[in-house]
N, CA, C and O atoms as a CHARMM CRD file, in Angstrom:
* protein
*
  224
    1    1 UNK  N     26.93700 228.23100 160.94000 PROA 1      0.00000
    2    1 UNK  CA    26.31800 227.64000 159.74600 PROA 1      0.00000
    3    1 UNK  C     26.10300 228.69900 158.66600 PROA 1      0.00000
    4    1 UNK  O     26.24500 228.24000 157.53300 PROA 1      0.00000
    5    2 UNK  N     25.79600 230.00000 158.72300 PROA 2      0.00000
    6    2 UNK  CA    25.68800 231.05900 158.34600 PROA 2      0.00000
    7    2 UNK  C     26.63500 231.30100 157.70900 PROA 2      0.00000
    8    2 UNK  O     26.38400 231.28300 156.50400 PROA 2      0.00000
    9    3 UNK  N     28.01700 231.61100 158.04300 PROA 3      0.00000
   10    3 UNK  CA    29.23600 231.73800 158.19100 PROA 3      0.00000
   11    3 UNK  C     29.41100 230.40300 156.58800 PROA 3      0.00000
   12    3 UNK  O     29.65300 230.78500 155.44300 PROA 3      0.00000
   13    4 UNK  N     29.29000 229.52700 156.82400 PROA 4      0.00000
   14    4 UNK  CA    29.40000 227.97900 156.01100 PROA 4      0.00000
   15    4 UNK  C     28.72400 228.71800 154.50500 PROA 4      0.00000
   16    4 UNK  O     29.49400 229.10500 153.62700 PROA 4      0.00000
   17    5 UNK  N     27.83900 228.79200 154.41900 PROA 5      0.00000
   18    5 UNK  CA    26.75400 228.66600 153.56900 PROA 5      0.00000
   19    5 UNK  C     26.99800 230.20800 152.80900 PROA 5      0.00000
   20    5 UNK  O     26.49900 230.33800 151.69200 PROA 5      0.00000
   21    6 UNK  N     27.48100 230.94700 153.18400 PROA 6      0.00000
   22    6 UNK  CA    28.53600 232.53800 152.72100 PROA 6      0.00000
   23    6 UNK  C     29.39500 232.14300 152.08400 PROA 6      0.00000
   24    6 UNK  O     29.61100 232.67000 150.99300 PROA 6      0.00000
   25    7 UNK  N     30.21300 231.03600 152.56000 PROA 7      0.00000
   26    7 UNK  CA    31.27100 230.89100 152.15400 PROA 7      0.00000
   27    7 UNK  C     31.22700 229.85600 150.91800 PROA 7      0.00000
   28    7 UNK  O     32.04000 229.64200 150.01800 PROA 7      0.00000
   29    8 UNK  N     30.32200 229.45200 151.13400 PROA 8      0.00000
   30    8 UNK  CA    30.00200 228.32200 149.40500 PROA 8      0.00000
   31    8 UNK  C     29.52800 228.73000 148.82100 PROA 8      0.00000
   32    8 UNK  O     29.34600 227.94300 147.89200 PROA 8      0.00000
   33    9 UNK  N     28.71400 230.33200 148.49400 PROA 9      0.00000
   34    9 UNK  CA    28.28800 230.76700 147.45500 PROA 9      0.00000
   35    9 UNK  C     29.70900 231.73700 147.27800 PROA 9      0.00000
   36    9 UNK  O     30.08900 231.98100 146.13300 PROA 9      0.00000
   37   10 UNK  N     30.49400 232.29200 148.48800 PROA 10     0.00000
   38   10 UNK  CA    31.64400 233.25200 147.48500 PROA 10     0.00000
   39   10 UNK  C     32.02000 232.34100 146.57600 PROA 10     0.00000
   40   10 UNK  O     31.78300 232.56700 145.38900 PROA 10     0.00000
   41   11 UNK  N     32.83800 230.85200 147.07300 PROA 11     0.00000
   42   11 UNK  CA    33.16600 229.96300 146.16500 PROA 11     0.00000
   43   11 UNK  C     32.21100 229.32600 145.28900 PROA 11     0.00000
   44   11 UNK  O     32.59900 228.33700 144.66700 PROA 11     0.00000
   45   12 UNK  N     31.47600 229.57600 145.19500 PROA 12     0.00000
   46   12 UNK  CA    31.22500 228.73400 143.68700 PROA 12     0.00000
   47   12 UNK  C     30.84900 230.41100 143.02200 PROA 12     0.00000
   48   12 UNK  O     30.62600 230.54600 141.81900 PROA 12     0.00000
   49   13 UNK  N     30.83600 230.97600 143.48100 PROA 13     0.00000
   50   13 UNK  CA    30.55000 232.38200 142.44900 PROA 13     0.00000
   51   13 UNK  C     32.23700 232.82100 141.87500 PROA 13     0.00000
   52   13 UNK  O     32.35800 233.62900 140.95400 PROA 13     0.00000
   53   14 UNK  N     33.43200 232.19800 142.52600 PROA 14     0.00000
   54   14 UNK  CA    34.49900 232.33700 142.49000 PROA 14     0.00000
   55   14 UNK  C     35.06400 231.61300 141.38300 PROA 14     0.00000
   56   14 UNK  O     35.73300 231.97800 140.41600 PROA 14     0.00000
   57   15 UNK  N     34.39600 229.89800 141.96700 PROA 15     0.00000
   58   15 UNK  CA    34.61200 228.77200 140.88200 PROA 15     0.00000
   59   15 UNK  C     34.27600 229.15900 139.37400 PROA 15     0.00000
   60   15 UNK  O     34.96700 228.96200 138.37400 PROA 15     0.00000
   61   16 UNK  N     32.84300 229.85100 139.49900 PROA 16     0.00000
   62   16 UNK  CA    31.96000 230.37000 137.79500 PROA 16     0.00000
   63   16 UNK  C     32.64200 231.50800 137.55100 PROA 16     0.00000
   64   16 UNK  O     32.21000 231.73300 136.42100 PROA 16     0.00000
   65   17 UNK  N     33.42200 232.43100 137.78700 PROA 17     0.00000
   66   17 UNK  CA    34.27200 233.20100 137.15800 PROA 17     0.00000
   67   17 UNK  C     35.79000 233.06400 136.99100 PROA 17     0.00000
   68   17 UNK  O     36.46100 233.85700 136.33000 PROA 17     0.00000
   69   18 UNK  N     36.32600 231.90100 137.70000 PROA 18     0.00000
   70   18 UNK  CA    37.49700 231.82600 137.00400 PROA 18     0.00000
   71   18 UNK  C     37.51100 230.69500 135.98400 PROA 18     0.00000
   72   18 UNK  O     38.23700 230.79300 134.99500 PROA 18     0.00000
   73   19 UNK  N     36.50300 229.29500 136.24100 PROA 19     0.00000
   74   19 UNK  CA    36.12800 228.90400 134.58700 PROA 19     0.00000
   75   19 UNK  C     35.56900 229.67900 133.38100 PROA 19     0.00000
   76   19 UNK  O     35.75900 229.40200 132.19700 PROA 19     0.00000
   77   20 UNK  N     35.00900 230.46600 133.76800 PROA 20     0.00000
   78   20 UNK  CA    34.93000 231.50200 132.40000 PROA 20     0.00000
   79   20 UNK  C     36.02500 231.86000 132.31100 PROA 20     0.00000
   80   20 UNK  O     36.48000 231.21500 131.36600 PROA 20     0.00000
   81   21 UNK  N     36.81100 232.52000 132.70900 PROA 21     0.00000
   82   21 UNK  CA    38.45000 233.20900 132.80000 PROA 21     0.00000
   83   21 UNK  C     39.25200 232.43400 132.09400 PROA 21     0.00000
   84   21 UNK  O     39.92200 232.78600 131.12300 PROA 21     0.00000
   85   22 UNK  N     39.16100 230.81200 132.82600 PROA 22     0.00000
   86   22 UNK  CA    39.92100 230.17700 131.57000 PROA 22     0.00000
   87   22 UNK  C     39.55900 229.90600 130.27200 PROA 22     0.00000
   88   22 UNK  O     40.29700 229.77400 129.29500 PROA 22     0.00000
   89   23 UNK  N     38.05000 229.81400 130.36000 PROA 23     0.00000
   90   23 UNK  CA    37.61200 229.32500 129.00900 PROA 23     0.00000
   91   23 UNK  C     38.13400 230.28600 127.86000 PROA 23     0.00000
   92   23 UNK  O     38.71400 229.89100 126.84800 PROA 23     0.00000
   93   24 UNK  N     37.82400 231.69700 128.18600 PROA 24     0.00000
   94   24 UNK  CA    38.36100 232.93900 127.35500 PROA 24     0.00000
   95   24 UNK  C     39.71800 232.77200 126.96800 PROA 24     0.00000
   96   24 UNK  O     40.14900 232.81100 125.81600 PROA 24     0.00000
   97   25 UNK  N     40.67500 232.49200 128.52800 PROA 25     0.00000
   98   25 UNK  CA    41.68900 232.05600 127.88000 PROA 25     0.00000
   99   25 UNK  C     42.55600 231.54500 126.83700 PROA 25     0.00000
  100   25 UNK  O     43.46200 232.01700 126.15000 PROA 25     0.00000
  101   26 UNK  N     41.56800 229.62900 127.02700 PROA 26     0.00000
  102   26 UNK  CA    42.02100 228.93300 126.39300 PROA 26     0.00000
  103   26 UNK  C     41.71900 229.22400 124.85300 PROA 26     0.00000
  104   26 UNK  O     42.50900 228.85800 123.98400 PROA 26     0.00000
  105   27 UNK  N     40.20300 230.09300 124.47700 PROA 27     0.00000
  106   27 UNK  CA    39.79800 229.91800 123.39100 PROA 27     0.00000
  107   27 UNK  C     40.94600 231.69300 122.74300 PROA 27     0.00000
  108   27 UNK  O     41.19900 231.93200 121.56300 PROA 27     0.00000
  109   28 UNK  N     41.28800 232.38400 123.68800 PROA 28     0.00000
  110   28 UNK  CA    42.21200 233.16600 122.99100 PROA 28     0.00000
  111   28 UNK  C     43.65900 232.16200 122.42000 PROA 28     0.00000
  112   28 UNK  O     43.95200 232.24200 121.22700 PROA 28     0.00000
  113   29 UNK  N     44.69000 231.03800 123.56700 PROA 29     0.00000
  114   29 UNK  CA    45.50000 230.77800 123.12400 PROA 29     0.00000
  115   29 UNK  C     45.18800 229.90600 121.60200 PROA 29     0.00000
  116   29 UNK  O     45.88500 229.98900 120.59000 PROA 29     0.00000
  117   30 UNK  N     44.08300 229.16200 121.75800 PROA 30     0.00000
  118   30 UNK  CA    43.25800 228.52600 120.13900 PROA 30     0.00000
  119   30 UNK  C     44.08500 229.75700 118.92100 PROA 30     0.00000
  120   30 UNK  O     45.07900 229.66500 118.20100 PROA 30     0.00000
  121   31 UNK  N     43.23800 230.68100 119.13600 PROA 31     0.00000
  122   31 UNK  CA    43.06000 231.89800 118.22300 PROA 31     0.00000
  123   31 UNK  C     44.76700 232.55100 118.36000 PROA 31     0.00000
  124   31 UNK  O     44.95600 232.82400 117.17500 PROA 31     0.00000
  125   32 UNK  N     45.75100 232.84900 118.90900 PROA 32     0.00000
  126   32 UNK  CA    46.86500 232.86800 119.11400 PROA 32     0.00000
  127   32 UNK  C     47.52300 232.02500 118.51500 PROA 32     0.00000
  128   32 UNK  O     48.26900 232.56700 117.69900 PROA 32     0.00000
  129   33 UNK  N     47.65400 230.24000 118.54300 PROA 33     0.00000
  130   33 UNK  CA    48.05500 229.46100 118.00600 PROA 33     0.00000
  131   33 UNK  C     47.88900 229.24700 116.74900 PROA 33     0.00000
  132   33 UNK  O     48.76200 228.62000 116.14900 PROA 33     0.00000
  133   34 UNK  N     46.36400 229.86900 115.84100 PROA 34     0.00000
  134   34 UNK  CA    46.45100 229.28200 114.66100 PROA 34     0.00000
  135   34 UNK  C     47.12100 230.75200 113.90700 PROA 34     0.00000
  136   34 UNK  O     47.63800 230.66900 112.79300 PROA 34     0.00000
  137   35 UNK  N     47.05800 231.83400 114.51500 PROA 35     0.00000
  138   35 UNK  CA    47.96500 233.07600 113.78700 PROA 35     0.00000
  139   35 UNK  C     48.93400 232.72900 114.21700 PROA 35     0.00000
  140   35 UNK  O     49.61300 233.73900 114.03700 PROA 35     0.00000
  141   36 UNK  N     49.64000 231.95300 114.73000 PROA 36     0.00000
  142   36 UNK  CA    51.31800 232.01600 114.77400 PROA 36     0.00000
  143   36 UNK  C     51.71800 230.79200 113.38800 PROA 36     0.00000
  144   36 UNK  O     52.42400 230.92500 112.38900 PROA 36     0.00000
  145   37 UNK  N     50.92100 229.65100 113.89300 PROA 37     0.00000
  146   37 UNK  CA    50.78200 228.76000 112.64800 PROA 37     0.00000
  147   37 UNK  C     50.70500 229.50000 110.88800 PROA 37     0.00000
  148   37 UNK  O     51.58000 229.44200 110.02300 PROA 37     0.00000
  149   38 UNK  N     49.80400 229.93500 110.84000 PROA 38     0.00000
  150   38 UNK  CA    49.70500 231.08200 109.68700 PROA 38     0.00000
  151   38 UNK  C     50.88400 231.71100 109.30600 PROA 38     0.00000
  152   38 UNK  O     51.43400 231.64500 108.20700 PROA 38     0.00000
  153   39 UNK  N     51.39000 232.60400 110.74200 PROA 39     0.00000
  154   39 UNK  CA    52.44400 233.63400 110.28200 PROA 39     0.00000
  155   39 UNK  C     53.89000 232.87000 109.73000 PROA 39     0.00000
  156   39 UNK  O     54.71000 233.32500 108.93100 PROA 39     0.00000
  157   40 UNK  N     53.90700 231.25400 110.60200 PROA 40     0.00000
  158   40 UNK  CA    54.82100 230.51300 110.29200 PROA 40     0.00000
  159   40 UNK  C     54.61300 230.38700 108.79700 PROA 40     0.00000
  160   40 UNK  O     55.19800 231.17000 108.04900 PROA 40     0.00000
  161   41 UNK  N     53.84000 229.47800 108.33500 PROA 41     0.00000
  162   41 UNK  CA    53.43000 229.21700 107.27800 PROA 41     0.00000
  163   41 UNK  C     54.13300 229.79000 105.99100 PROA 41     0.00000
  164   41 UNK  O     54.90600 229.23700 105.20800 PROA 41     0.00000
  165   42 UNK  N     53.38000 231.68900 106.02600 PROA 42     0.00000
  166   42 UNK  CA    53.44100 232.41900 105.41000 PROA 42     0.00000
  167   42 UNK  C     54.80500 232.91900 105.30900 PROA 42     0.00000
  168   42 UNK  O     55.24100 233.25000 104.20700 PROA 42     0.00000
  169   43 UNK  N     55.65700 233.02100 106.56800 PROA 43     0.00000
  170   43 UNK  CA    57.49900 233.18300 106.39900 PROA 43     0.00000
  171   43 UNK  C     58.11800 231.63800 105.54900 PROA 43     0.00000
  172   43 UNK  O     58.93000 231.59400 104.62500 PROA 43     0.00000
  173   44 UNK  N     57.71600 230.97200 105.94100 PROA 44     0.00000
  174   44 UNK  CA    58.43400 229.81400 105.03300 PROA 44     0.00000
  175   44 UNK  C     58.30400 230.18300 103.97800 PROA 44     0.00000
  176   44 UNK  O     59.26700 230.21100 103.21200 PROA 44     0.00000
  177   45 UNK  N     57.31500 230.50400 103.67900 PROA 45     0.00000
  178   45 UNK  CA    56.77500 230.33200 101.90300 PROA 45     0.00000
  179   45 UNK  C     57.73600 231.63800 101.18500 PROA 45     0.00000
  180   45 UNK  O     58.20100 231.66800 100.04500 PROA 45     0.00000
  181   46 UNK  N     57.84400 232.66500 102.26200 PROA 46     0.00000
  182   46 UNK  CA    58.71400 233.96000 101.63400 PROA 46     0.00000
  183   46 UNK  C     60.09000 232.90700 101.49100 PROA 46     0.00000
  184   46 UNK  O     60.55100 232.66000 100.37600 PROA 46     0.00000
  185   47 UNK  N     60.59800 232.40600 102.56300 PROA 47     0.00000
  186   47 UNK  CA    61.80200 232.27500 102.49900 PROA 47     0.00000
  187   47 UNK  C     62.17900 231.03800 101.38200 PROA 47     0.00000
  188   47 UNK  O     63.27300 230.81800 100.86200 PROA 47     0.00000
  189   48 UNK  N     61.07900 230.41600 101.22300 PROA 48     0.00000
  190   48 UNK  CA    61.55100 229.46900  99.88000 PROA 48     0.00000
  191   48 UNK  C     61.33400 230.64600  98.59400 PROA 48     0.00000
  192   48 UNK  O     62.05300 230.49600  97.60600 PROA 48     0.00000
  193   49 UNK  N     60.54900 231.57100  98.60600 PROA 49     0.00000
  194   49 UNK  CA    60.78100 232.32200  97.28200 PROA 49     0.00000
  195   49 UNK  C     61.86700 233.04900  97.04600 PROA 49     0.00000
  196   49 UNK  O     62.29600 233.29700  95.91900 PROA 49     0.00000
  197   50 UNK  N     62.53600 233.55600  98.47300 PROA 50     0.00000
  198   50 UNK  CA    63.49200 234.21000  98.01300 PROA 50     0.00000
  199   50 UNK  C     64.39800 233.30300  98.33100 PROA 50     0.00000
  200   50 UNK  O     65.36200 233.84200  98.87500 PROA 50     0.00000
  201   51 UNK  N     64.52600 231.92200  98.20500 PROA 51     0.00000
  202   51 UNK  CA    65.43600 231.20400  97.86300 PROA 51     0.00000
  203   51 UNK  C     65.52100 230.70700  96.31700 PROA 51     0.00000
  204   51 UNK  O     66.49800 230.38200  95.64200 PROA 51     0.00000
  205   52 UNK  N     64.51400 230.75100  96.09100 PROA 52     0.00000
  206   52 UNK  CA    64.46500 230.46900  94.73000 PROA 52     0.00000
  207   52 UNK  C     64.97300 231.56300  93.71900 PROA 52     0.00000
  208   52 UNK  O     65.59700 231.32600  92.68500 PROA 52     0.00000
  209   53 UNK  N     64.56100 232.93600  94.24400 PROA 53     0.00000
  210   53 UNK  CA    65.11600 234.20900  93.22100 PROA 53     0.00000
  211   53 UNK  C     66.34600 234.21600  93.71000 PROA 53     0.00000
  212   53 UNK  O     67.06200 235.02900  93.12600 PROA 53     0.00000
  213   54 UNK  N     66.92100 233.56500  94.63900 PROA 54     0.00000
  214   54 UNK  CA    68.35100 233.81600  94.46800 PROA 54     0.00000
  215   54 UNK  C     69.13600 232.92700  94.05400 PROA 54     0.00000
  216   54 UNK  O     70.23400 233.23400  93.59000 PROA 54     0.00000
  217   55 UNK  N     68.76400 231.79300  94.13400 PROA 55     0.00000
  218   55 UNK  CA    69.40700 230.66100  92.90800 PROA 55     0.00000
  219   55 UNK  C     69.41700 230.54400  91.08800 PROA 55     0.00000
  220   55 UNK  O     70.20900 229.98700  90.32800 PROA 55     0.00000
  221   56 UNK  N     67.96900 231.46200  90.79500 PROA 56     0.00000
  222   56 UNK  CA    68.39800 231.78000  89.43500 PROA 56     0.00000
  223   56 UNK  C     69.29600 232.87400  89.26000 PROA 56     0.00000
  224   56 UNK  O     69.68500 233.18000  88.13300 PROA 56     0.00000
């Protein structure tokens, strides 16, 4: 029983650090996703200008 009751606090002390683990995760891929969005953004916008300076 001893043995039992060890083993449900490694796991849930296991469970509460790899949901934090993901949470960090997920809230890095957030923060990852909206700078790629951005960086997209910001290359389009070059590449329509220098489409435009090269059509005049």
């Amino acid at each position: 029983y001893q043995k039992m009751e060890t083993r449900v606090k490694d796991l849930e002390g296991e469970l509460s650090t790899t949901r934090k683990q993901y949470d960090e995760a997920k809230a890095n891929a957030i923060t990852i996703g909206a700078k790629l969005n951005q960086a997209e953004k910001e290359l389009q916008g070059l590449r329509n200008q220098h489409a435009d300076a090269v059509a005049q």
